[in-house]
Structure formats: structure tokens, C-alpha cells
C-alpha positions, 0 to 999 in steps of 0.5 A, spaced: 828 417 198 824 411 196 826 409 189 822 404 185 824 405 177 821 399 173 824 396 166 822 391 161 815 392 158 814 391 150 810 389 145 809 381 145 804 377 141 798 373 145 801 367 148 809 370 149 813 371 155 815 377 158 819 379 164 819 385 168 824 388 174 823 394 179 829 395 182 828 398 188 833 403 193 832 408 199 829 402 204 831 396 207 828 391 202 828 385 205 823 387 209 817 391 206 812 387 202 813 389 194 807 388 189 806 389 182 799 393 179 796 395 173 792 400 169 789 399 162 786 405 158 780 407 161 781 402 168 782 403 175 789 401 177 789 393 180 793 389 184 797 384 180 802 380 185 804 381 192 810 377 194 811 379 203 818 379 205 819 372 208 816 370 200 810 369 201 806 370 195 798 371 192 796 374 185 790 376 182 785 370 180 786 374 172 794 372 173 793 366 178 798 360 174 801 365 168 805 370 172 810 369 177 812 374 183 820 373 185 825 377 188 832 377 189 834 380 195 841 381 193 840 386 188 834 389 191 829 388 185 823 385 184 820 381 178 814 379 174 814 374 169 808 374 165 807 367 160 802 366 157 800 373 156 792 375 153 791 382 149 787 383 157 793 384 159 795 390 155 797 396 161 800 400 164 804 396 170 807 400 176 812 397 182 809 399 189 811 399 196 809 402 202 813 404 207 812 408 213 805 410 212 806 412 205 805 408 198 810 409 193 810 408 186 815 407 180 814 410 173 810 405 170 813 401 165 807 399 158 804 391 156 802 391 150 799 383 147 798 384 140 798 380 134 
């Protein structure tokens, strides 16, 4: 079955880095768009990054020039590396993928941008 399982939030200080990682199994993928959604206290869940499978990327015009979306085909995993990070971006970030009609998510993994 799908399995995306995310790994590398933390707290960091205004203005740090942070990189996080979905390794993904259960379906081909190379050939299924990844994205990455986030979710602050209280908020609705919103997209974040896509990246389709021939590496086409877009994000969100909150993150446009600070997150970068990548993958590495050879390890199944997608990334998110966030620079430049604001206290706004402190959330709860989930992997997710669609596949044969149905939306997948991972655990989540939590942001915190604080000083």
C-alpha cells in the first residue's frame, strides 16, 4: 500500500534553513506528481510545493524564491528545503500524492520558526 512517511522538521530561528524529506513506497514514483501542504493552528491545510514527475515544479507565492521542491528518483523521496523561514511558516507539513483516485498523506512532520 502507499506509504509516504516525512522526516526532518525542528524548531529553527527566523531566517535559518530546514530541509525536509518523504520517502515514499507502494507506487511507481516516477510517475505521480508529489506535493507538499501545510497546516497552521487553527488554519486550513494549503498546498505548498508540487513538483510533476518530468520536474516541472510551482509553489505557493507565500514560499515563491525561499522553498525549493526536489526529487531524487533513485531513493524515492521528495524534499523541501525551506531558507529564509518566518515565524508564518510555523505548521504542520505533510507529504502527499494522488494515486488511483485517491489522496494519500503522510504523518506530518512540525515547523516551528522561532527565536
Amino acid at each position: 500500500q502507499v506509504q509516504l512517511v516525512e522526516s526532518g522538521g525542528g524548531l529553527v530561528q527566523p531566517g535559518g534553513s530546514l530541509r525536509l524529506s518523504c520517502a515514499a513506497s507502494g507506487f511507481t514514483f516516477s510517475r505521480y506528481v508529489m506535493s507538499w501542504y501545510r497546516q497552521a493552528p487553527g488554519k486550513e491545510r494549503d498546498l505548498v510545493a508540487s513538483i510533476l514527475p518530468g520536474g516541472f515544479t510551482n509553489y505557493a507565492d507565500s514560499v515563491k524564491a525561499r522553498f525549493t521542491i526536489f526529487r531524487d528518483y533513485a531513493k524515492n523521496t521528495v524534499y523541501l528545503q525551506m531558507n529564509s523561514l518566518k515565524p508564518e511558516d510555523t505548521a504542520v507539513y505533510y507529504c502527499s500524492t494522488i494515486y488511483e483516485g485517491g489522496r494519500y498523506w503522510g504523518q506530518g512532520t512540525q515547523v516551528t520558526v522561532s527565536s
